[in-house]
BALO-184680 format. One record per residue: x, y, z of N, C-alpha, C, O, CB in turn. Coordinates in steps of 0.02 Angstrom, whole numbers, plus 50000, padded with zeros to 5 digits. Glycine has a CB too. Layout:
BEGIN
nc1 nc2 nc3 cac1 cac2 cac3 cc1 cc2 cc3 oc1 oc2 oc3 cbc1 cbc2 cbc3
X Y Z X Y Z X Y Z X Y Z X Y Z;
...
This chain:
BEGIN
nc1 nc2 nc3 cac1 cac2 cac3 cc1 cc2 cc3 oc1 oc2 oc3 cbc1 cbc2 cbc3
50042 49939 50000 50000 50000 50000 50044 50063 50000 50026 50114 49970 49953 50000 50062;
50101 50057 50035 50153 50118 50030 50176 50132 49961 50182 50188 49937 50218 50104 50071;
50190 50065 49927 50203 50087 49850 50167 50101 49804 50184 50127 49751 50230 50052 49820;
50112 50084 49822 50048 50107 49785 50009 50174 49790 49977 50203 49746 50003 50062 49801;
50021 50192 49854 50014 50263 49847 50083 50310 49843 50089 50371 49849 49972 50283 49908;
50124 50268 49833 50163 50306 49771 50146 50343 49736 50142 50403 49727 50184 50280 49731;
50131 50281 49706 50119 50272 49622 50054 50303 49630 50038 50268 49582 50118 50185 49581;
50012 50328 49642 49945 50367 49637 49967 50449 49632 49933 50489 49600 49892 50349 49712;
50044 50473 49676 50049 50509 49669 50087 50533 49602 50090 50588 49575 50056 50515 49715;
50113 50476 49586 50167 50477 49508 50130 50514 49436 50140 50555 49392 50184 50378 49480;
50068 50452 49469 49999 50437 49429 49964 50519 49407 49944 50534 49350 49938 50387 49491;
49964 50554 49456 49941 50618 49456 49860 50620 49491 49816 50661 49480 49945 50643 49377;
49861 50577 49523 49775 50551 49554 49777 50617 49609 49822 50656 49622 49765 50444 49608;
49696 50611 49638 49694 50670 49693 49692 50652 49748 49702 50692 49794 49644 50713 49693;
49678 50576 49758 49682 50560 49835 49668 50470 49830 49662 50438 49778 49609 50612 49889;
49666 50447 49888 49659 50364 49872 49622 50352 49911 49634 50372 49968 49715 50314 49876;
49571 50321 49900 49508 50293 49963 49528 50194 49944 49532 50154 49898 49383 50330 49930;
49533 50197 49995 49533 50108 50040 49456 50089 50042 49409 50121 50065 49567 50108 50144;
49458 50030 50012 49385 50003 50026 49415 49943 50068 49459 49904 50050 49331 49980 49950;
49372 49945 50137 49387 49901 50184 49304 49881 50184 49288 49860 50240 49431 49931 50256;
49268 49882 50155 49194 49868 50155 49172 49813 50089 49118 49785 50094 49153 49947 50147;
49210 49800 50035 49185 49761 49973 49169 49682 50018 49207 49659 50061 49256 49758 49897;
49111 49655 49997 49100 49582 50009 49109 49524 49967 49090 49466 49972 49045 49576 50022;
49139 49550 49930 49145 49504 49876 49194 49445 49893 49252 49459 49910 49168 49541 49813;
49169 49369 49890 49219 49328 49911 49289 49301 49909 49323 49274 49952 49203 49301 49908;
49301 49320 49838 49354 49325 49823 49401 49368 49851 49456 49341 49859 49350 49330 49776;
49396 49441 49873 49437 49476 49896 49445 49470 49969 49492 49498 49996 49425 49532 49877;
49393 49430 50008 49384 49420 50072 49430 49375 50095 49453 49376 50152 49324 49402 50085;
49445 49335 50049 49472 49246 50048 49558 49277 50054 49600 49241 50080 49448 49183 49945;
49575 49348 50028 49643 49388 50037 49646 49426 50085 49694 49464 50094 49661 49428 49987;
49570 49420 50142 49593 49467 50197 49603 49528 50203 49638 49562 50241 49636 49456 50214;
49554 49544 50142 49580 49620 50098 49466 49625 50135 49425 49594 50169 49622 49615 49951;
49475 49698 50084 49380 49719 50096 49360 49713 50142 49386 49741 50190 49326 49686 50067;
49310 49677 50151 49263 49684 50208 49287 49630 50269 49259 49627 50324 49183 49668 50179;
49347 49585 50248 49375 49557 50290 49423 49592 50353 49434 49566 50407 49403 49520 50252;
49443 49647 50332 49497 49690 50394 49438 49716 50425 49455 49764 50459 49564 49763 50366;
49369 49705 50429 49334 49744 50493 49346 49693 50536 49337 49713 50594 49251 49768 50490;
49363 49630 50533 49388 49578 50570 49464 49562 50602 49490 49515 50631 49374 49533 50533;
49481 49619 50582 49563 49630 50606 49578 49701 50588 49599 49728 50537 49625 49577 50565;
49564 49713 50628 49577 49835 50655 49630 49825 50637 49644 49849 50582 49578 49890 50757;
49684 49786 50675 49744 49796 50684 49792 49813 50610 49835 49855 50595 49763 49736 50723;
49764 49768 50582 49795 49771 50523 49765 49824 50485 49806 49868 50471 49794 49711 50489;
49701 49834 50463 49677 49885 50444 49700 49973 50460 49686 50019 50422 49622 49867 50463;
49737 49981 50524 49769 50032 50548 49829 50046 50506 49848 50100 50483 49782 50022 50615;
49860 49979 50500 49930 49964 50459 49938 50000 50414 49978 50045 50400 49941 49903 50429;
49867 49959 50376 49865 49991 50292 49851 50046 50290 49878 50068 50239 49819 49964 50241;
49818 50094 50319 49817 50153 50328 49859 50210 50348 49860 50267 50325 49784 50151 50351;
49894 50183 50398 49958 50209 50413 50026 50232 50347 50046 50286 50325 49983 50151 50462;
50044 50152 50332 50076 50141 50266 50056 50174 50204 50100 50198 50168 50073 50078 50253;
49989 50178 50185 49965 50210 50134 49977 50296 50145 49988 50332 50097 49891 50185 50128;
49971 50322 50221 49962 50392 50209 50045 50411 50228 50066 50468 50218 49894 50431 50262;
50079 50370 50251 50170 50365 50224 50178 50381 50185 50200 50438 50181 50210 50315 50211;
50161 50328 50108 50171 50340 50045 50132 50418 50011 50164 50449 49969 50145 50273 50015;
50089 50434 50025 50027 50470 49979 50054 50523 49978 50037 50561 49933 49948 50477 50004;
50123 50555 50040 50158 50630 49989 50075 50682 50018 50055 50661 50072 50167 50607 49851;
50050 50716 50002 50010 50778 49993 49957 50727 49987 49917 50733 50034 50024 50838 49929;
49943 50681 49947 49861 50662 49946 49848 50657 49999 49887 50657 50047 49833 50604 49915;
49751 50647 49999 49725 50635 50048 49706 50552 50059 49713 50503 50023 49675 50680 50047;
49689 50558 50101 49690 50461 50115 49628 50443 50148 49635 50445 50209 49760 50427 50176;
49577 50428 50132 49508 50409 50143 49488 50330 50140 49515 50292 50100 49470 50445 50092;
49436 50310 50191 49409 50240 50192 49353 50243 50167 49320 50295 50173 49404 50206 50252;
49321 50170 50124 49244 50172 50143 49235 50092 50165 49271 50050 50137 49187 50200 50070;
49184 50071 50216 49187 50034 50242 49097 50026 50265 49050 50061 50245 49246 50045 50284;
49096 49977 50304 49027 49966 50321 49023 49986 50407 49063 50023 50437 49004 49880 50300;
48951 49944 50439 48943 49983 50500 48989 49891 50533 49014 49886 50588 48834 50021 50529;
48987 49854 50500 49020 49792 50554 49006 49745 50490 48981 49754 50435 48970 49767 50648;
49042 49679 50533 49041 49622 50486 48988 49577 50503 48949 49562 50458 49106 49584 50485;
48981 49559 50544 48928 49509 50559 48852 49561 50598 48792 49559 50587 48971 49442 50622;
48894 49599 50641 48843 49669 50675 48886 49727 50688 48946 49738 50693 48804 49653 50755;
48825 49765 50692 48854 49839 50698 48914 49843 50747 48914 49816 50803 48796 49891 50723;
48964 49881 50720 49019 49865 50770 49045 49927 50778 49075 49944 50727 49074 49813 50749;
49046 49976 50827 49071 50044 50859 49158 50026 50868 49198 50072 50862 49026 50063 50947;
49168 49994 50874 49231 49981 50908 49268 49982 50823 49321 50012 50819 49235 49896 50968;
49247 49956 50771 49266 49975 50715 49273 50024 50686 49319 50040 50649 49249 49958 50690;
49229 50049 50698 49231 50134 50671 49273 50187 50718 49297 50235 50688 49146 50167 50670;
49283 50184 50782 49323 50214 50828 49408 50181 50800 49463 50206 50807 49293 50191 50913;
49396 50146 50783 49492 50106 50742 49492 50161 50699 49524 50212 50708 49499 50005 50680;
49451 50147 50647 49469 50190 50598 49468 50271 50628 49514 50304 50605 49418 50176 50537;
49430 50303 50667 49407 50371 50689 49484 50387 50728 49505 50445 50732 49326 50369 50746;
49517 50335 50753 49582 50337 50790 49629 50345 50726 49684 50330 50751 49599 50264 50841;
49640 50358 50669 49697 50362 50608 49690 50434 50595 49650 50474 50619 49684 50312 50533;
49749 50445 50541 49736 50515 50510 49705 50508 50444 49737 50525 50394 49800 50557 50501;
49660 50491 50443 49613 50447 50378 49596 50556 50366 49619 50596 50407 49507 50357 50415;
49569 50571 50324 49548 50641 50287 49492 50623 50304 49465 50648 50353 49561 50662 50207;
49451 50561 50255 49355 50566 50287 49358 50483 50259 49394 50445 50228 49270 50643 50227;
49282 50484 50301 49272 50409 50333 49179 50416 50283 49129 50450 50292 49275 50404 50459;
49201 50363 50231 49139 50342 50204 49093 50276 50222 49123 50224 50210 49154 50339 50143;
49035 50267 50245 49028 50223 50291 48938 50211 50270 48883 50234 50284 49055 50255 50374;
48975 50151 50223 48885 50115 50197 48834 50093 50269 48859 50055 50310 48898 50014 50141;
48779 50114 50279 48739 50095 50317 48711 50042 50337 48658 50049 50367 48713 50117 50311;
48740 49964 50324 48741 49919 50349 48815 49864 50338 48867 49869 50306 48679 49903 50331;
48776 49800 50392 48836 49752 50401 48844 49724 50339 48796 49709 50303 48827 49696 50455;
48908 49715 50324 48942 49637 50268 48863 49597 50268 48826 49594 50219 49030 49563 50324;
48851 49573 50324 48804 49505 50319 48749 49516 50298 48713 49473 50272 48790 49468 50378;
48726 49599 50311 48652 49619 50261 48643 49631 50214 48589 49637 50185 48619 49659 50267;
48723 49642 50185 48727 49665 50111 48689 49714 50092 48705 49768 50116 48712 49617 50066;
48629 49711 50046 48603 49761 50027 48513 49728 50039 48459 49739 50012 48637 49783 49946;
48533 49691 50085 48441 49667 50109 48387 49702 50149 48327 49707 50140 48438 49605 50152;
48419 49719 50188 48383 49775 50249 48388 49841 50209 48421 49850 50158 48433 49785 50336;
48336 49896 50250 48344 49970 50248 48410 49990 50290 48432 49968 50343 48276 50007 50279;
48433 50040 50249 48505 50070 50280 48479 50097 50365 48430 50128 50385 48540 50153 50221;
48521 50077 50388 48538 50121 50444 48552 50172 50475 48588 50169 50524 48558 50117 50455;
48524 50235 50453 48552 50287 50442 48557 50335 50519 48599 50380 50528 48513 50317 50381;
48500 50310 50576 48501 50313 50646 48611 50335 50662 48650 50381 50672 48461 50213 50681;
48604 50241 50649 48699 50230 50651 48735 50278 50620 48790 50293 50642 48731 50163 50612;
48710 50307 50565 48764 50361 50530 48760 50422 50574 48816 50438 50595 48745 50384 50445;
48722 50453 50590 48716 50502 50658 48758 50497 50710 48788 50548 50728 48656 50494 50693;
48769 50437 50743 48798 50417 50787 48870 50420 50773 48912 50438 50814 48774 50362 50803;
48882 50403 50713 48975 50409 50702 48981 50478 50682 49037 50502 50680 49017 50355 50632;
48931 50516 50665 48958 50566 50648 48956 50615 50717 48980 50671 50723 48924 50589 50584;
48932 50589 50750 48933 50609 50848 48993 50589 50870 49021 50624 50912 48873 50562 50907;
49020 50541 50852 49072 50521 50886 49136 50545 50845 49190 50540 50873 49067 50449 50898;
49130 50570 50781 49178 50597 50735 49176 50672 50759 49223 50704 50734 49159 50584 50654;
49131 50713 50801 49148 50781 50814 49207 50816 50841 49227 50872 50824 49109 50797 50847;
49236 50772 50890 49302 50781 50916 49368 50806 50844 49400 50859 50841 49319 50697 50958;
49368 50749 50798 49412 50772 50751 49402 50789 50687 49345 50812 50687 49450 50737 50747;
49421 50791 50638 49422 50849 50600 49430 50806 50534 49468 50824 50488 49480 50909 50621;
49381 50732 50531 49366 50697 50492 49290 50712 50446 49238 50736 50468 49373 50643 50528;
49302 50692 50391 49254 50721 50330 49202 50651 50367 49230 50614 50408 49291 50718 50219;
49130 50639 50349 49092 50579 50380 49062 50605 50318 49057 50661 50294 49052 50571 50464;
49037 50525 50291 48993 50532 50227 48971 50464 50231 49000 50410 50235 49030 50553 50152;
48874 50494 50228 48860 50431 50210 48841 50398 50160 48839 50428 50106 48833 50418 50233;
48822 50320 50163 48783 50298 50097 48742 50250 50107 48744 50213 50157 48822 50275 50042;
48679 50244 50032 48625 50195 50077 48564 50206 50044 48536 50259 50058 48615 50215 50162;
48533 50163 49994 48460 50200 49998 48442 50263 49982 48384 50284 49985 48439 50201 50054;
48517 50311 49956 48472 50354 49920 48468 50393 49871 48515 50416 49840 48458 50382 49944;
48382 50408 49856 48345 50397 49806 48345 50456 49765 48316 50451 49711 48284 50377 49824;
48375 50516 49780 48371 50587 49736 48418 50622 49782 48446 50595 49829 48288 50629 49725;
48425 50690 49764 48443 50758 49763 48409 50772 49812 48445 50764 49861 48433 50799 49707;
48363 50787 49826 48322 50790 49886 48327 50754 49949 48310 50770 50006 48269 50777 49868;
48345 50719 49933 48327 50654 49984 48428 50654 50014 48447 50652 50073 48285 50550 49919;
48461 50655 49968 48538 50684 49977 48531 50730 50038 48536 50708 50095 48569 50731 49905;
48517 50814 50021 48501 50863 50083 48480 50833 50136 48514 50827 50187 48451 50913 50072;
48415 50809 50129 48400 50800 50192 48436 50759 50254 48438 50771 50314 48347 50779 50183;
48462 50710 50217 48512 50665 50255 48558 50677 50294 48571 50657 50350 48542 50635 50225;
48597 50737 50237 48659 50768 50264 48634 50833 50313 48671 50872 50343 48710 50793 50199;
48591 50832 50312 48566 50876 50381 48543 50845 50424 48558 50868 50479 48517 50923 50375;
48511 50799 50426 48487 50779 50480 48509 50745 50516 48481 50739 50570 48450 50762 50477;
48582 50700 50498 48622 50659 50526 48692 50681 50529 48740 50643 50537 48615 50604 50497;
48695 50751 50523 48733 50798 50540 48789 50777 50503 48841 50801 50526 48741 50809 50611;
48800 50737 50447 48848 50729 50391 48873 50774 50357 48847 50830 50356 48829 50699 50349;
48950 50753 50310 48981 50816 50285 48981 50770 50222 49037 50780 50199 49058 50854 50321;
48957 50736 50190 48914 50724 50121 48890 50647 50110 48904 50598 50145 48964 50745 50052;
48864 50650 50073 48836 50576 50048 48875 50551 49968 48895 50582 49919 48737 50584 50036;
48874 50490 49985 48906 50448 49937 48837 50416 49914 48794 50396 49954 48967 50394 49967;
48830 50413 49829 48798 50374 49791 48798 50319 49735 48827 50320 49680 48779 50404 49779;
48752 50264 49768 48769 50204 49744 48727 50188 49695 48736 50218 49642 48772 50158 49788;
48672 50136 49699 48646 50115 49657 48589 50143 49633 48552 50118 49591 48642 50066 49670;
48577 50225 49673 48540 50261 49641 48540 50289 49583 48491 50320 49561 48532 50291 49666;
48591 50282 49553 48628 50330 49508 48605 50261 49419 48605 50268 49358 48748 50346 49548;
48595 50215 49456 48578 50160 49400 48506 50153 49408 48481 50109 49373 48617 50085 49409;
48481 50175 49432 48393 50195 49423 48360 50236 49405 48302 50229 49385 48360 50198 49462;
48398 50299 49411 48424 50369 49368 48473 50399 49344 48505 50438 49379 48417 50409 49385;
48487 50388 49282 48548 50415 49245 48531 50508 49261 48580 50543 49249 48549 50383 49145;
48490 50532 49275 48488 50586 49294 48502 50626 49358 48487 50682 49379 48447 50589 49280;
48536 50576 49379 48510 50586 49492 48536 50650 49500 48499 50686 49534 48564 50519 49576;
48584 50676 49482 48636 50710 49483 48617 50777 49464 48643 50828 49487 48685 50683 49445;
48558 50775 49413 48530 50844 49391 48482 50880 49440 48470 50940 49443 48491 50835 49325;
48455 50826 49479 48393 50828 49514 48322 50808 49469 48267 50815 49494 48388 50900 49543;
48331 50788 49416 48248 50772 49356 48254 50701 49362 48295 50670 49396 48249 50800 49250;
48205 50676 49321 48193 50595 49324 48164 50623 49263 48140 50679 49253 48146 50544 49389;
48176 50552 49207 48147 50568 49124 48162 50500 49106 48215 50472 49092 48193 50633 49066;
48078 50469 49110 48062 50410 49070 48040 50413 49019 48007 50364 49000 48027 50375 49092;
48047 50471 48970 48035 50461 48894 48076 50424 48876 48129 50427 48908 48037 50515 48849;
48070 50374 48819 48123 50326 48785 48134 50348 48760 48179 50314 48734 48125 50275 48760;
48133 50417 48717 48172 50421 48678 48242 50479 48694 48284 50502 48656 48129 50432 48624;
48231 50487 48761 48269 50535 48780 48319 50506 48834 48369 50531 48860 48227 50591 48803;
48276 50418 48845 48330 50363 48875 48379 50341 48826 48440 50341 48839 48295 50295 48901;
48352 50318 48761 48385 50288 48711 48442 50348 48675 48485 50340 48631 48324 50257 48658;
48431 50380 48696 48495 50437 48675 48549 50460 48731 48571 50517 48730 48460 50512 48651;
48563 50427 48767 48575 50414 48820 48618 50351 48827 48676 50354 48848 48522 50415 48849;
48590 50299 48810 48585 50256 48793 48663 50245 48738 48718 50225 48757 48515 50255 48773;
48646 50262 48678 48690 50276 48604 48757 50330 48635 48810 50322 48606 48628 50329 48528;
48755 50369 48676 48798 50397 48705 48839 50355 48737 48898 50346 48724 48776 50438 48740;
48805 50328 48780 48854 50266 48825 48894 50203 48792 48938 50172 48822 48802 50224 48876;
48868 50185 48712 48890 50152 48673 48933 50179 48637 48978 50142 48616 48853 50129 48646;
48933 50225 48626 48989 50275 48584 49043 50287 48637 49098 50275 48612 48954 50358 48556;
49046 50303 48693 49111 50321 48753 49149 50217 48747 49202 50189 48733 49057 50356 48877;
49078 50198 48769 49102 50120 48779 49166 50087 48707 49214 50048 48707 49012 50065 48774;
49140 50120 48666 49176 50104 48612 49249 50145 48569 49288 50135 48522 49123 50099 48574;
49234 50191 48619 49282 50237 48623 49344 50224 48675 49404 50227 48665 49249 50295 48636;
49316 50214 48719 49358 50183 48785 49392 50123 48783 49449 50114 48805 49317 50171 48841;
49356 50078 48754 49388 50004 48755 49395 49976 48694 49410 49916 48700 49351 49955 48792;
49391 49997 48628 49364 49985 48569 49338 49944 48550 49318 49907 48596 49388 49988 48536;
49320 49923 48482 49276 49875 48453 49277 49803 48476 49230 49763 48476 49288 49876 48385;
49338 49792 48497 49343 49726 48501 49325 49692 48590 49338 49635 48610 49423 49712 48470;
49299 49737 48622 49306 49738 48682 49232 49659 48695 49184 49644 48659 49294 49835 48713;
49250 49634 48749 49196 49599 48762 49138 49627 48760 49131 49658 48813 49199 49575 48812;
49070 49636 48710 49027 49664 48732 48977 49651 48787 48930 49682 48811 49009 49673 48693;
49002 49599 48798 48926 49577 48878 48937 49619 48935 48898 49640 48977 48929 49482 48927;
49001 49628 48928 49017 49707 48978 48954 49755 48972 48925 49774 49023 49092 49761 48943;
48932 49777 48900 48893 49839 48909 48818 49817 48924 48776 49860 48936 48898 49887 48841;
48801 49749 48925 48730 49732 48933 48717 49739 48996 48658 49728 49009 48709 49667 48911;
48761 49759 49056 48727 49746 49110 48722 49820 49136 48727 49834 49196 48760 49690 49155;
48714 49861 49089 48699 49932 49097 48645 49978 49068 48628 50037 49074 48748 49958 49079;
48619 49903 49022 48553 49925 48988 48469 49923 49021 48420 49957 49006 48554 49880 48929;
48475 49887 49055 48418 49915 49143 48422 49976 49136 48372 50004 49114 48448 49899 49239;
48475 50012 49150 48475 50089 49165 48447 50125 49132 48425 50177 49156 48527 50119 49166;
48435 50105 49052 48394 50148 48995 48344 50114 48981 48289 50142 48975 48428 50164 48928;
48349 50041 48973 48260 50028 48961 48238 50005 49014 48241 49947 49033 48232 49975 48904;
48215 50051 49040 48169 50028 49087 48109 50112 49092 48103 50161 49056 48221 50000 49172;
48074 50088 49162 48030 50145 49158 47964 50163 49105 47931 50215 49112 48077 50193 49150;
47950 50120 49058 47915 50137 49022 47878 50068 48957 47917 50026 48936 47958 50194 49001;
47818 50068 48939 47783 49990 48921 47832 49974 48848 47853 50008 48801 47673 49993 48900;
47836 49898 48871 47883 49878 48816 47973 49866 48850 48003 49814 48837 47876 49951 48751;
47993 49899 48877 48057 49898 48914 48061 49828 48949 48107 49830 48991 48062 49960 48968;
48039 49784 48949 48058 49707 48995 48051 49685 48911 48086 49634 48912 47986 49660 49078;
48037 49688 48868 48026 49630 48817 48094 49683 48782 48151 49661 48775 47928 49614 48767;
48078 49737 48767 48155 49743 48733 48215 49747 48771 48270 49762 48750 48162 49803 48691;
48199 49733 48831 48292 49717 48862 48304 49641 48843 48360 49620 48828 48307 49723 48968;
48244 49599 48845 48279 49538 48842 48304 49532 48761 48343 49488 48744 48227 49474 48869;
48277 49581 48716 48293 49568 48649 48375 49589 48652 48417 49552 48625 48243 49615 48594;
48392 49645 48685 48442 49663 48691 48498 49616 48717 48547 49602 48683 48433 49709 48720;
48485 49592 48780 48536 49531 48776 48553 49467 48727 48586 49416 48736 48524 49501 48829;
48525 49484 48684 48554 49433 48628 48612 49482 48574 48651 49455 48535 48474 49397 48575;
48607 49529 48579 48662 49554 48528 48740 49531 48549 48758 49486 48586 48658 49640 48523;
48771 49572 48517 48850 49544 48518 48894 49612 48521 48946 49628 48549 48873 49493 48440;
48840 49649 48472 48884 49728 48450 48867 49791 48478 48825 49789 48523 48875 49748 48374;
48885 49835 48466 48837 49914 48434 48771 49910 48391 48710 49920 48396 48887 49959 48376;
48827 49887 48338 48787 49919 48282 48709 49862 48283 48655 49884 48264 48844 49915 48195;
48716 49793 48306 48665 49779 48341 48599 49795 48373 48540 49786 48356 48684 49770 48363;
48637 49829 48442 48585 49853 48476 48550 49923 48439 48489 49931 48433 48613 49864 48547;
48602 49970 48415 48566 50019 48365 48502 49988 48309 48457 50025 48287 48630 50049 48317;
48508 49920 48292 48471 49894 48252 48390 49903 48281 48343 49938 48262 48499 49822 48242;
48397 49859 48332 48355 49822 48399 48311 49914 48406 48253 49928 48394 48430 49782 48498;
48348 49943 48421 48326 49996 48457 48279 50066 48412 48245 50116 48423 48395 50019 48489;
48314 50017 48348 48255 50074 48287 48182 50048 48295 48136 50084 48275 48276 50064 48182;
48166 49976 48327 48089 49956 48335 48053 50017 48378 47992 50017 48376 48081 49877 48378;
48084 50067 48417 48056 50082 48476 48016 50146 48436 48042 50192 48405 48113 50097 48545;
47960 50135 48445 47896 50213 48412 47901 50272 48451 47867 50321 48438 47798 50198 48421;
């Protein structure tokens, strides 16, 4: 981690956030993600070592509220580093994304974060621009992080919501044009199918032409597929 935030600074990056929160099993099985809420100790390490290396960047976590249960004594590990700000999904590893966030708990660390002069941001459940403010006021937060809202509205960000298709599907042809720009032609395309929820949906007809959509291969494909739409 010391050489790596090196290299972030080599890189020309602006800061490095640690995910000590991913559940994914594979990275768990390395004792890495959501596995160091099960060993502080080490988790201090990497943090330590990383803000060694980082030169001027800033050095940020995001992490959950516990692994099996809510765990205070985890978040006081991390609240004990010179971490910059502490991003902190509103539930355990073990709830994944099953329960309603916790957001009571995000109040509470950000009570217990008043002493120092750590950024607290939460995430969780939410659903707009609106719903953003209110959070960060009411749980006395210094911002919110957004997750899977942002794939239910490609708009979240503006504050509008716009289920016209044809103003999804252009949208849509945009994201295929960067995609193909970014990785070029030859890139696996099943990569881009699991981003097409995000545009057809919202509106009658959108479940029968996504599944048409997962049969293509290409672009110029789905551009085909997508001239049916009236």
């Amino acid at each position: 981690m010391y050489k790596c935030a090196q290299l972030a600074q080599e890189l020309g990056f602006d800061g490095i956030d640690i995910n000590m929160g991913c559940p994914d099993k594979s990275i768990e099985k390395q004792g890495a993600g959501a596995a160091l809420m099960k060993n502080p100790e080490l988790a201090k390490k990497i943090i330590k070592e990383t803000i060694r290396g980082s030169g001027k960047l800033p050095v940020s976590v995001k992490t959950r509220l516990g692994f099996n249960k809510i765990d205070h004594d985890w978040i006081k590990h991390l609240l004990d580093t010179d971490l910059v700000a502490l991003s902190v999904h509103a539930r355990t590893r073990k709830e994944m994304s099953k329960v309603p966030a916790h957001w009571d708990e995000l109040g509470k660390i950000s009570e217990m974060a008043k002493s120092g002069k750590k950024l607290i941001i939460g995430n969780g459940d939410v659903k707009n621009i609106e719903d953003v403010k209110q959070k960060t006021l009411e749980y006395g937060l210094d911002g919110i992080m957004v997750g899977r809202g942002i794939f239910e509205n490609p708009w979240f960000f503006s504050g509008k919501e716009n289920n016209d298709p044809k103003e999804r599907m252009k949208l849509l042809k945009k994201h295929l044009d960067n995609f193909e720009k970014l990785w070029g032609p030859n890139k696996h395309f099943d990569v881009m199918k699991r981003f097409f929820k995000i545009y057809i949906n919202g509106f009658p007809g959108a479940k029968e032409l996504r599944a048409e959509l997962m049969n293509v291969k290409k672009k110029e494909e789905v551009l085909k597929v997508l001239t049916k739409l009236k």
